[in-house]
N, C-alpha and C positions, 0 to 999 in steps of 0.2 A: 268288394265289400266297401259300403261306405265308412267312411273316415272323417268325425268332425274334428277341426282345425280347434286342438285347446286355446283357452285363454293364453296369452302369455304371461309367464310367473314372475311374481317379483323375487328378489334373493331368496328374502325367506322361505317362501312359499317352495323353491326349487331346493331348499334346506329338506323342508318339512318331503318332498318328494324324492328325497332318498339321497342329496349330494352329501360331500363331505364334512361338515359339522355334527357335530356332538348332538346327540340326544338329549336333552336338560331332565334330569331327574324331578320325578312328579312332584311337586309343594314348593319347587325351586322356584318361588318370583320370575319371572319376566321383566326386562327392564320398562321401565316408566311405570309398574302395578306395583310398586311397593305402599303406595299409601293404600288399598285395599287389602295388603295382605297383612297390615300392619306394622310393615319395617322401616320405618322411615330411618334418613341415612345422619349418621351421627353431626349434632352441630358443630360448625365449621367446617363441616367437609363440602368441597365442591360436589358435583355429581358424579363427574367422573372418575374421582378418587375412591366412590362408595362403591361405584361400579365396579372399579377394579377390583374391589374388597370383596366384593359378594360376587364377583369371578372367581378368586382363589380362594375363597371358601367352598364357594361347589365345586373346585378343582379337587381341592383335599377331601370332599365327600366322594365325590365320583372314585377317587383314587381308594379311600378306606373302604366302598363296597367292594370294587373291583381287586382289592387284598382279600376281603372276606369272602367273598363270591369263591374264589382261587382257594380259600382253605375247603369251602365245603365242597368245592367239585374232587380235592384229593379224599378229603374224607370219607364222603359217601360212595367215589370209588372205589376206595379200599374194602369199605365195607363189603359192598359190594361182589368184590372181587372173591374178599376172604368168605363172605357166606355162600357165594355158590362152590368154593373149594370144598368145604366143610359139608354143603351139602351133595356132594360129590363123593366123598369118603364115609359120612353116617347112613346116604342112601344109595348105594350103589345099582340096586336093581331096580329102581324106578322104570317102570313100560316107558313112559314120557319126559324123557329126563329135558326138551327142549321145553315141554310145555311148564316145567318148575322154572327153568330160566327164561323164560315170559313173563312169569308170574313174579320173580324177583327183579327182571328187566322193569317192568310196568311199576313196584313199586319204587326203585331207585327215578326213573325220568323223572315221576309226580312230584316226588322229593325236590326234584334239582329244579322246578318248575317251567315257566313257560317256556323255555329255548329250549328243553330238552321234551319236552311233552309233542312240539311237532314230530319229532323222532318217531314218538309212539304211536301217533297219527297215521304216521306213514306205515310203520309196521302192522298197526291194523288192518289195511288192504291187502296186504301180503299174506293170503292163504295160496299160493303158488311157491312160496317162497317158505313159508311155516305150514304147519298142521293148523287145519281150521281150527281146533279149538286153542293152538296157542296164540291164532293171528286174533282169537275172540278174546285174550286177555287186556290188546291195549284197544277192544272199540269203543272200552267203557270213553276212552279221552275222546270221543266224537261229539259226547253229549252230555257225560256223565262226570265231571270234574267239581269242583268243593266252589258254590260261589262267592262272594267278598261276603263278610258281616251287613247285614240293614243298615247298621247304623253309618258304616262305611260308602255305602250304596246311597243314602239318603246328603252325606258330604259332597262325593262323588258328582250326585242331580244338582245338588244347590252352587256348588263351585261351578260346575261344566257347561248349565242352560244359561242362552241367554236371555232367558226370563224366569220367574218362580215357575214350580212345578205345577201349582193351582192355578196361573194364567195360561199355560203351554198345554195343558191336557184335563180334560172330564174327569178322568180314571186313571191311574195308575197302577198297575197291578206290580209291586213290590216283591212278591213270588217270580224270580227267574224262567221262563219257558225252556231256557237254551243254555248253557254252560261252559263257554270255552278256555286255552287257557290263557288268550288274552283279555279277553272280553265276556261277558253274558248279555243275557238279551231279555227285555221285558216288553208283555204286552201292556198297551195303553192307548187312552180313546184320546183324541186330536177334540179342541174346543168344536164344535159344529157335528162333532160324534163322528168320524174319521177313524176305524181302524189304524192301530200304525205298529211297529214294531221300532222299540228303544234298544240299541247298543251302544253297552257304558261300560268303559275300558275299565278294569279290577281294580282295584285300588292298591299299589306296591308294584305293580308288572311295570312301569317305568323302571325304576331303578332296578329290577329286576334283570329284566332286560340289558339296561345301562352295563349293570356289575355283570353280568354273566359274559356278557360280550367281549367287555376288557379283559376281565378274566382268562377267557379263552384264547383272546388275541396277544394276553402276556404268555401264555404256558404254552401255546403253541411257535410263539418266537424263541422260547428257551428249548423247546422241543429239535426246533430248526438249528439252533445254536449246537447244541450238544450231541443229537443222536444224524451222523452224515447222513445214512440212507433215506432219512425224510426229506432231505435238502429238495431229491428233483421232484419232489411233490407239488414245493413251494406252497405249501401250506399257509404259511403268515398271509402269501399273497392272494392268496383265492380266499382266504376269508376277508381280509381288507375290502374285497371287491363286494361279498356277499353283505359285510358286514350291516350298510346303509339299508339294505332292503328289510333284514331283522329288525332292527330299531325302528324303523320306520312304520312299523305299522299298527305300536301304538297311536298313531295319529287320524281319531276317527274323519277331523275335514277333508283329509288328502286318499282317506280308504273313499269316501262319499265322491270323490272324484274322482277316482277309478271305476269305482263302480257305476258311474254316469256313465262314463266311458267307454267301457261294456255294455253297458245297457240302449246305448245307441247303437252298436255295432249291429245290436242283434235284436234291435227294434219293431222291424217285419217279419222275425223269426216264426216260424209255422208252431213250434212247439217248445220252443227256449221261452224263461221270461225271468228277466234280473231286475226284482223290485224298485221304483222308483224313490227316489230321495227329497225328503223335504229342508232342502240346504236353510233356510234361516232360519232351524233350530238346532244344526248340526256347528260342534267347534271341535275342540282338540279331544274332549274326552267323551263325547255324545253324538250315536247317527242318529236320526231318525227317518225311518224308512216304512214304506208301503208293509202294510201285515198279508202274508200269503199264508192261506191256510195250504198243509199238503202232509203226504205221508212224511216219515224220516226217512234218509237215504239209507239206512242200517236194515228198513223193512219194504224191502222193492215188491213181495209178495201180498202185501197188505194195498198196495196200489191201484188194485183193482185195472191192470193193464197187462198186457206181454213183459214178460221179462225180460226174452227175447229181445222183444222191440224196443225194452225199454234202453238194455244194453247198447243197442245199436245206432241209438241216437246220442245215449251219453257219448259213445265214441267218436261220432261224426260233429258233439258239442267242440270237444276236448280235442279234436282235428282241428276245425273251424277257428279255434280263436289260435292255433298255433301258425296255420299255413295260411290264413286268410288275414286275421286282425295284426298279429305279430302283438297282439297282449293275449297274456293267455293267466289262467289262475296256476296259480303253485301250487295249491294245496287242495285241491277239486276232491278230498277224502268225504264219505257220506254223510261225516257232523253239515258237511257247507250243501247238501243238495238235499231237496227235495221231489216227491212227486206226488203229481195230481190223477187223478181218478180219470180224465182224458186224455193223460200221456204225456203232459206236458208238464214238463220240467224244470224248474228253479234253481236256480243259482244264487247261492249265497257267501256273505265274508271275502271284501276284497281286499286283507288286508297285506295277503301275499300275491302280488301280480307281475311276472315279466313279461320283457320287450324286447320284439324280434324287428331290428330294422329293417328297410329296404331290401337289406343288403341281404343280410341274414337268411328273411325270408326267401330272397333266390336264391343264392347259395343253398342252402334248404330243399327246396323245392326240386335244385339241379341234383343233388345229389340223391334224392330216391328217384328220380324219373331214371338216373345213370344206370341205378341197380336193380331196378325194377326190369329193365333192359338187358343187365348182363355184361353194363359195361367195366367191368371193375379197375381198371388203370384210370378210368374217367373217376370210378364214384372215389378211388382212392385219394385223387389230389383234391375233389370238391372237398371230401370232409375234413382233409386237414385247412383246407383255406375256410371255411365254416366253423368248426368246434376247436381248435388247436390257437392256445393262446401263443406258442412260442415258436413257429413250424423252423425258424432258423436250424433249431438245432437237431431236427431232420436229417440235415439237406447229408450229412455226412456217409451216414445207412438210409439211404433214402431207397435203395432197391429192395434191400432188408426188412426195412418197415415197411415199402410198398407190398410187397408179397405176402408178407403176415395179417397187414388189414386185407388187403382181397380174402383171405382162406377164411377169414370172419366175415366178411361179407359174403361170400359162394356159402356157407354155411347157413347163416340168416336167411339170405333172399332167396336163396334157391331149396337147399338136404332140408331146413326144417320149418317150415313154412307154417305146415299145420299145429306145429307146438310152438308160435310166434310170442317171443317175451323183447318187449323193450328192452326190460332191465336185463335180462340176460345178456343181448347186444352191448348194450352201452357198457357194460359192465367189463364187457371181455375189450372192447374196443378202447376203454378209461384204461386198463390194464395193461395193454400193449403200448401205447401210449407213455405211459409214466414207465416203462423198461426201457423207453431210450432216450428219459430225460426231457419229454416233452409235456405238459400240461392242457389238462380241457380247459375251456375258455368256462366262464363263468356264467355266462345266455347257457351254456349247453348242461352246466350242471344244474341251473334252473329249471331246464328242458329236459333231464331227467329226472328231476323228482317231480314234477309236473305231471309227464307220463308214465312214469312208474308208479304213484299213488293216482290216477286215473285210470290207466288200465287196469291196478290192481281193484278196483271198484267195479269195473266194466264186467270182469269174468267173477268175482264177488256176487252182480246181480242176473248175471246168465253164464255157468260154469263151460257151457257148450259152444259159448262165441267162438268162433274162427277169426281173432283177430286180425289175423294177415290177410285174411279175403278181404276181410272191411276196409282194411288201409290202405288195400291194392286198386279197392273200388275207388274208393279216393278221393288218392292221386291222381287214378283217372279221370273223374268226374273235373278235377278242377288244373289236369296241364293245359299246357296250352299247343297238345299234339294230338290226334288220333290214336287211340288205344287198340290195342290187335284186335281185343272184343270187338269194337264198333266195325274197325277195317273186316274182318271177318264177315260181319253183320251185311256188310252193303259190297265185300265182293264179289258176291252172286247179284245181288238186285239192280246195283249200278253198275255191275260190268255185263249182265246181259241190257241195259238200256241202252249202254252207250261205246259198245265194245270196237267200233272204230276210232272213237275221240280217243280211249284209250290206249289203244293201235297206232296211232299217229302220237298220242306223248310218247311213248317210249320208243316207237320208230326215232323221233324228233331228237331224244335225248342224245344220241350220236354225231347232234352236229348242232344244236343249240342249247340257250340257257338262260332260260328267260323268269328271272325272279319275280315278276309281277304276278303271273300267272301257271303256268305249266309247272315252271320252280320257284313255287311264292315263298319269298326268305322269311325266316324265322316261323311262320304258319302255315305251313307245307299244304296242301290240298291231292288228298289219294287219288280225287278222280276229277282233275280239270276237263273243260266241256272243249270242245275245237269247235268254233262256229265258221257255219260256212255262210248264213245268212240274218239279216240284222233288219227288218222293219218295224216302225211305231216301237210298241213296248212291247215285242216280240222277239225272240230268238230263234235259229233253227241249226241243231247242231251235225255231225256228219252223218250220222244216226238216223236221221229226218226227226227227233225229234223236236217240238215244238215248247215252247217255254215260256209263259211271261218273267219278263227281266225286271228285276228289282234293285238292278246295279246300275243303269245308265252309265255302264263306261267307266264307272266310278266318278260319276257327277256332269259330263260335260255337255250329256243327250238330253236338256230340257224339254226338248220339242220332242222327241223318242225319233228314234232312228231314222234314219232318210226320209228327213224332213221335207217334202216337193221343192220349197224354198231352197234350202240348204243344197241340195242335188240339182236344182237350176244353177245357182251361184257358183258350184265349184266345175262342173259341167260347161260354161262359157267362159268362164278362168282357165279352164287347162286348154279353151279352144284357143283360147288366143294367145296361147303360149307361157307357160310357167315363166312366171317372171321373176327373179330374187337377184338381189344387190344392187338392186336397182329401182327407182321408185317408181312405183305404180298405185294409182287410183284408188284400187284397193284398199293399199296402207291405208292411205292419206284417211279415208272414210273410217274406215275402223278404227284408227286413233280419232277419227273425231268423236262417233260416237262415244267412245270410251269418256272420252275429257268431258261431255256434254251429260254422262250419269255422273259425274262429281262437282263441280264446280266450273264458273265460268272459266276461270284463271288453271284449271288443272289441265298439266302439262303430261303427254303421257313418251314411253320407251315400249316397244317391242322387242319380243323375244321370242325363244321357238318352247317354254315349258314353264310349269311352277316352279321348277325347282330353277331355272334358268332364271328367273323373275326374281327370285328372293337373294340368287346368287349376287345380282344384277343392282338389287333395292341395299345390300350390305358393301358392297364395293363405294356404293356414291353417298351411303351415310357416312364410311371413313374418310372417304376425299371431303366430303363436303365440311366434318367438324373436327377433322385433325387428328382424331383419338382412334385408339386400337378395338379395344376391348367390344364386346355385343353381348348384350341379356339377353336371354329368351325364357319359356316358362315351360315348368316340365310338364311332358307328355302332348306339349302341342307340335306336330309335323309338318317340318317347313321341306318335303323334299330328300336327295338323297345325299346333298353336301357335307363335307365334313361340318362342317359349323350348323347346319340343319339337323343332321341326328342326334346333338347332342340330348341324352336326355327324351327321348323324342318316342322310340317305341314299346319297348319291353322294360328295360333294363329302369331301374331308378334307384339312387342312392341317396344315405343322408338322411338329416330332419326333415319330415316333414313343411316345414315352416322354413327350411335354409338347406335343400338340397344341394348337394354336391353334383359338380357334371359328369357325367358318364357317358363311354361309348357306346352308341350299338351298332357296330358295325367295328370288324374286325379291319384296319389298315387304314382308321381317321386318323389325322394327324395328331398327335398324345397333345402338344404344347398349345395347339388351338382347341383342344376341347378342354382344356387345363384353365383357360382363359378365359372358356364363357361363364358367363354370372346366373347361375340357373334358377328361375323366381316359380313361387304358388302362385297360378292364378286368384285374383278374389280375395286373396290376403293382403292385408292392410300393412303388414312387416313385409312385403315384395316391395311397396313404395317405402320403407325409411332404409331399404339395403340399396335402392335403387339411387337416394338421394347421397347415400355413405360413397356409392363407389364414382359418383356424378365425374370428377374431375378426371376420368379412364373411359368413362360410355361413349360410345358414339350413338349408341342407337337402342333402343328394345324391340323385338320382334315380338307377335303374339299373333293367335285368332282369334279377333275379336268376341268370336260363336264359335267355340271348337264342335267341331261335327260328333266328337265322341259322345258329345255331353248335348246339343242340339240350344246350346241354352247360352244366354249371355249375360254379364254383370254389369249393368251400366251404369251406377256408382262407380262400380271398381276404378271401369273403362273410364269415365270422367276425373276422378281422382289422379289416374296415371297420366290421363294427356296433363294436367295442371302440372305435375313434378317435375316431367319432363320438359315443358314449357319455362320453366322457370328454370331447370338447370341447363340448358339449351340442349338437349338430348332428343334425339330424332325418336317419334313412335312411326312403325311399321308393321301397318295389319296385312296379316295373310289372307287373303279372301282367295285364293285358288280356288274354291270348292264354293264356296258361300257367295263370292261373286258373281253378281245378275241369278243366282238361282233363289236365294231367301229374298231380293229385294230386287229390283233395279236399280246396279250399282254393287250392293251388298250390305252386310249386316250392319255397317256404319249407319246406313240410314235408318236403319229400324233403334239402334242405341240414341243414333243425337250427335255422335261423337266421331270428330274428323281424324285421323293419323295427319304426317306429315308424306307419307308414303304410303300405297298401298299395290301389293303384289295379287298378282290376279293371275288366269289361266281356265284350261277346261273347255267352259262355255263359251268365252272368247275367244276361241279356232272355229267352233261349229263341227264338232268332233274332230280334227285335225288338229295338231301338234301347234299351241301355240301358248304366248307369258307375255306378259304385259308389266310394268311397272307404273302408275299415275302418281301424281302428287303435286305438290307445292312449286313453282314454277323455277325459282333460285335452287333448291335439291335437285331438280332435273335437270336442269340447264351444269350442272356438274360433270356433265355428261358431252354439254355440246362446245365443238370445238371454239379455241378462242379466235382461229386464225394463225396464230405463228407455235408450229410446231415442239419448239421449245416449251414454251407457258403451257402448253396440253399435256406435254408427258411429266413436269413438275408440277402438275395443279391440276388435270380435269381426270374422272375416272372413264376405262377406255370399258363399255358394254356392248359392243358390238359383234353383229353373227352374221354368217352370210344369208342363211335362210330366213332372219328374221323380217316377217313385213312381207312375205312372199305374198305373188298376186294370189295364190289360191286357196291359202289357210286364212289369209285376210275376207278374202269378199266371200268366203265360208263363215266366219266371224261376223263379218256386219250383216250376212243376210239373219244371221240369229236372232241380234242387238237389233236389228231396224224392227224383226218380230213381235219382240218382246218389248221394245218401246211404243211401241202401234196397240199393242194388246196388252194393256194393264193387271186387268181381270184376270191376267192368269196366275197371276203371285197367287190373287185372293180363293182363286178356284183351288190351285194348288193347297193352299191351306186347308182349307172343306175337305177335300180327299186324305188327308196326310191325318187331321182330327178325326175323319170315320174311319179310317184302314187302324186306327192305334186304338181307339177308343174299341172296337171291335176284339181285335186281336186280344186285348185286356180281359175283356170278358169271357173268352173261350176259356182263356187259363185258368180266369177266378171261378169259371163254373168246373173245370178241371183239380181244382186244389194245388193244381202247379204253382210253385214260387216262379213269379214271371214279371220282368218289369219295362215296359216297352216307352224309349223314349225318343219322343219325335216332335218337330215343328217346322216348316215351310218346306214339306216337300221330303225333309231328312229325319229318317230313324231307324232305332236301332233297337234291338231282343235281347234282354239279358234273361238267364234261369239263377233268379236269384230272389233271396227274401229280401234284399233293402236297394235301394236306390243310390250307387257310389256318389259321392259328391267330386272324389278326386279321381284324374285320370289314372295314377297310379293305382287306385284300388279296385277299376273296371279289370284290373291284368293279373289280379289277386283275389279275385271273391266272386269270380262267375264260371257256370258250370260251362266249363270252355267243352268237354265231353258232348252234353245236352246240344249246345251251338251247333257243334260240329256235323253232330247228328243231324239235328233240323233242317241244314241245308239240304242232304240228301232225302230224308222222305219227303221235304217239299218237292224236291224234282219229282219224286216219282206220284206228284199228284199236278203237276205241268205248271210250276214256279223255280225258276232261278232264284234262291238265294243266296248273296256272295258269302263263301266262307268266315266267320268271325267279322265282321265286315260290315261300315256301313251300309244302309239300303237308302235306296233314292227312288222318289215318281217322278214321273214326266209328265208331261201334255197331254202324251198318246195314252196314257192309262185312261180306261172307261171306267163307268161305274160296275158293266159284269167284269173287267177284270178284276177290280179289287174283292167284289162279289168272289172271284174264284179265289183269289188267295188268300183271304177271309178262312173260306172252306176250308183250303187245301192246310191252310195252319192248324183249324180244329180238329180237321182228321189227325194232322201228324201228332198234334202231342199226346190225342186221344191214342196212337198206334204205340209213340216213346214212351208214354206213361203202362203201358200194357208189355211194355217189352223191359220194362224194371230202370228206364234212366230217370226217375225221379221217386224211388223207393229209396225212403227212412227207416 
């Protein structure tokens, strides 16, 4: 899922978005407006003395509502309490005795107002939970609540806009459409006759809000004081934490930015649509936003749509922003949605929104794939490292509690599937939880009212959903494994095509282990192909089947397989004897052409891999400028070194904007992955962390043109050589992959923009195993001996192999390089095939309705099944149908194309135009086949 990189906040602004400062009670001045509001500050006083006055004056306001708020919450409970006693003893035979205490419920929340009205909110969806007719006493709070006074309303506009009301709009319509209990909502025509719709926070829900919250956060610290059993609640603490999100959303500029922010997420969405915002007439007490006509979420049968289907999208909504964006709405009840007469559905009111990081989201994601599986010792530790704010105090009964969350889990995931209640789960799981003194983290109490009042809407608008089918589908649709469904699906079809390749994996597994392919780590593949033969852009597996290949090796077959060239070269190299450690002709050539795609003056290092090359490029940046430390950028793939995977494949932690490093791969060294500085590509805050840690860097890694994205920023790219330049910090582009294939040379020369080092590989062996290192003559020369022993092991970095430079991977290499230097026209050809094979493929989907977004340029691309286009690589691993992917590799083979699993695709030379012609096809058929076989059913 795409992810835009927000502004960054100034203080206030991160105030206003939920941090730790006070809420300022509504009519309370702002400092530097006191001559608008008329309080100028007494003569002789400095400013800051007035300041401080008119601090402790709103301090003793805040504190006297926050008494008063505390008297009425005891009062109106007692009431409360004493009139359903009372009416418990004058009526004892009431049929519906819950549905009188709804009805006494609904009027006590309205009373105690807006903090207590979500309440009601919530309990409205809760006909699984109540009798429909008591969960219909609090729907009136969806829509039906008491608006501000006009005259109040007309204050309200003139204080809040930042122009008159007669400049800002044609029309105003003064009659509320919409009623909530923070806000209401008026239609009104925009100058140039603009539909729009005005949300104007109520006039008094500030200090409303203000005093309720204090209040709350006093009586429940005296609660924690006095009554023990509430201690391992820790109640004071879990509202402190929630507290910022409540207050906060009086704040209509910082709601209008949330809801931007959703509304980008899900900007290609086939059926979602979150009204746009017209920020320069939106501030603190005024949105103003897009008018979307549609039904109420209260009347799904008035919608003129499936119910059914209506249900089934709300849910895979209300999935979507929790497993994919990691924002999700809090309060998704039917006052906030709407729908359209075509099914599509609106989303409204961001004034409650949380956030699932990184982290979260994995965590998350690992722990239903666990129990979706059955693994429950697994799903037991994900969910306390996930939801469990305090697991220390676990560890003690930790077999005791392990075994009692498993029996709620085998219970959920397994005995009662068809009767699937969140809230029941979480509820029993909160429950077991707090009996042994441990607490939910406060994301996950977000995360159940979230989906408790979303689900409770989902079965609200189709009583017959099968939840747990839906959520089962998914998590399928979007892990990043094979689902039994799909494996089911292609056991028969791919193991009658291919049932010796599969013969030979599992024969093989007895005595090898090979991560790349047979055992691809982390994205396992059910049915790896065994090739026994390799020409042009063709395959042939043990099978005899035949294949066009769309992998080239994984980048290094420019030319497509046994190139005549390439097969002469390595063919009178091995005649005249495998030569290594020793120089030969070969080298010599192949480093030259190397140095002759860069610069005159560029000096180059042989190696025998990429990952050997970048190993190779970080050793002689630390020799060469004294310092430890190395940045790289998440999600770009340098290899399989520890300092390469930091951050690199799945796994990603942290802010967006200042990610944390992270392992992926079990047995990296903790203190050198503890040590890299892990940057956003493209963001402008990578270059001032870049410049902050300057006096530790030795060097920043990056891909110029990460393959995942096919795309490069050459601003960025120019901006970071300057910082670097300046703070004497080595840049080091990865072109493994990109090297001699988007350019000759690589994608430096399509930017403009030189590294001081650049690591190479691939196409540089001429399919045989081989890494290069180029660059700036003094960085290299770090490398070459001084002469006396001593000075080299104190001062030069040692990069030497024995294979490297061998005669037969080299003059495999230069016969490529001499190719592709002779024959320019093939970038350009390449490009023409690479624009019709995507431009194509695009069109199959969009005549199919399939969400599909195919991104490619010189030669490299890639399939996503998805409605938006990620901009971050971390959101390529979170927001695509990894299911759909999966799938498509296999009905493409069975219409004679190799697709590599989840996996870039590469052309070659050797591709014709009827090849791409066939795979053109072979892609129309298949999604025409997956979309008939329900992987792309809403």
């Amino acid at each position: 899922m795409a992810y835009r990189i927000p502004p960054a906040l100034s203080p206030a602004a991160e105030t206003a978005a939920g941090g730790s400062a006070e809420t300022p009670a509504l009519g309370t001045p702002a400092l530097g407006t006191s001559d608008r509001a008329g309080l100028r500050p007494p003569d002789g006083l400095v400013p800051q003395a007035a300041a401080r006055r008119r601090a402790r004056v709103s301090s003793l306001r805040r504190a006297a509502g926050a008494a008063v708020e505390a008297g009425r919450l005891l009062w109106w409970t007692s009431c409360f309490a004493l009139r359903w006693a009372l009416d418990r003893v004058v009526h004892p035979g009431r049929p519906d005795p819950r549905l009188r205490l709804a009805a006494l419920l609904r009027g006590y929340l309205l009373r105690m107002g807006p903090l207590y009205m979500k309440a009601g909110q919530v309990l409205g969806t809760q006909s699984g939970l109540l009798s429909s007719a008591a969960a219909g006493e609090f729907r009136t709070f969806f829509s039906e609540l008491p608006p501000m006074p006009e005259a109040e309303l007309r204050k309200t506009m003139d204080r809040g806009l930042p122009v008159p009301v007669t400049a800002a709009f044609e029309s105003f319509d003064w009659q509320p459409v919409a009623v909530g209990s923070v806000a209401q909502v008026h239609r009104a025509v925009l100058k140039g006759g603009t539909d729009v719709a005005v949300k104007v926070v109520k006039s008094g829900v500030r200090q409303r809000l203000d005093a309720g919250t204090r209040a709350l956060k006093a009586l429940l610290a005296v609660a924690h004081a006095l009554y023990p059993p509430l201690r391992r609640y820790d109640l004071p603490g879990h509202f402190a934490e929630l507290r910022p999100l409540l207050a906060g959303q009086c704040d209509m500029r910082q709601e209008a930015a949330r809801q931007n922010d959703v509304a980008w997420n899900f900007r290609d969405h086939p059926f979602l649509h979150v009204p746009r915002t017209y920020d320069d007439l939106c501030t603190s007490d005024v949105l103003v936003m897009e008018y979307v006509d549609g039904v109420p979420g209260m009347n799904p049968s008035r919608a003129g749509h499936s119910r059914s289907s209506l249900a089934r999208r709300l849910q895979d909504v209300f999935y979507s922003m929790v497993f994919f964006h990691g924002r999700f709405h809090v309060d998704p009840h039917p006052g906030n949605i709407l729908f359209r007469p075509d099914g599509q559905i609106v989303l409204l009111d961001f004034g409650l929104v949380g956030t699932l990081s990184a982290d979260d989201k994995w965590n998350l994601s690992a722990f239903y794939y666990a129990c979706i599986r059955g693994q429950w010792e697994t799903a037991t530790e994900r969910f306390v490292r996930t939801f469990v704010a305090n697991p220390e105090v676990l560890l003690p009964r930790h077999e005791e509690y392990a075994e009692g969350l498993a029996a709620i889990l085998r219970r959920h995931f397994q005995a009662e599937t068809s009767r699937w209640s969140t809230m029941t789960f979480f509820d029993e799981a909160t429950r077991l939880l707090y009996g042994y003194g441990a607490r939910a983290s406060t994301r996950f109490s977000l995360l159940s009212l979230s989906l408790l009042t979303g689900e409770g809407f989902v079965t609200q608008t189709d009583p017959d959903i099968n939840l747990y089918r839906n959520a089962r589908r998914f998590t399928d649709l979007f892990s990043p494994y094979m689902s039994d469904e799909v494996r089911e699906r292609f056991e028969h079809e791919i193991g009658g095509l291919s049932p010796r390749s599969l013969a030979a994996r599992n024969d093989a597994a007895r005595y090898l282990v090979a991560p790349t392919h047979l055992d691809r780590y982390g994205l396992p593949s059910a049915f790896p192909l065994v090739v026994t033969k390799a020409s042009g852009a063709r395959i042939h597996d043990l099978d005899g089947n035949e294949y066009i290949d769309l992998s080239c090796g994984y980048g290094p077959h420019i030319l497509g397989y046994g190139h005549p060239g390439t097969v002469q070269a390595i063919h009178e190299a091995a005649a005249r004897g495998s030569v290594n450690a020793l120089g030969n002709p070969a080298e010599l050539r192949l480093a030259e052409l190397i140095s002759q795609a860069f610069d005159t003056d560029t000096k180059v290092i042989l190696g025998n891999s990429g990952t050997e090359a970048v190993q190779m490029a970080l050793r002689m940046a630390r020799a060469y400028t004294g310092r430890q430390r190395v940045a790289k950028f998440e999600g770009h793939y340098h290899g399989f070194s520890d300092q390469s995977l930091v951050s690199s494949l799945f796994r990603y932690s942290g802010d967006v904007r200042c990610p944390n490093p992270v392992a992926n791969s079990a047995g990296m060294q903790r203190t050198l992955v503890e040590e890299t500085l892990v940057l956003q590509y493209g963001d402008p805050g990578s270059l001032d962390r870049i410049a902050a840690h300057a006096k530790t860097l030795a060097c920043v890694i990056l891909e110029p043109m990460p393959v995942t994205t096919a795309a490069f920023d050459r601003d960025f790219l120019r901006q970071l050589r300057d910082v670097c330049a300046r703070e004497n910090i080595l840049v080091i582009y990865d072109e493994v992959i990109t090297g001699f294939r988007v350019h000759f040379g690589g994608a430096q020369h399509l930017a403009g923009v030189r590294p001081d080092l650049t690591c190479l590989g691939k196409i540089i062996g001429g399919g045989l195993p081989c890494g290069a290192v180029a660059g700036r003559p003094d960085v290299i020369d770090i490398a070459r001996t001084t002469g006396d022993p001593y000075v080299d092991i104190e001062t030069r970095a040692f990069v030497g192999g024995t294979m490297s430079g061998n005669s037969i991977t080299a003059a495999a290499g230069a016969a490529v390089l001499a190719h592709l230097k002779s024959h320019p026209g093939l970038y350009d050809e390449l490009q023409r095939k690479t624009e019709w094979l995507s431009q194509n493929l695009t069109a199959h989907a969009a005549a199919g309705g399939i969400p599909c977004k195919v991104t490619a340029a010189h030669s490299i691309f890639s399939i996503t099944f998805d409605h938006a286009t990620p901009q971050l690589i971390r959101d390529r691993l979170t927001g695509s149908n990894f299911k759909a992917n999966l799938a498509l590799s296999y009905y493409m083979r069975k219409h004679g194309v190799y697709v590599p699993e989840l996996h870039t695709m590469m052309l070659s030379a050797a591709h014709t135009t009827e090849d791409l012609q066939q795979v053109s096809h072979a892609f129309a058929r298949s999604i025409e086949e997956m979309n008939e076989d329900g992987f792309f059913t809403t």
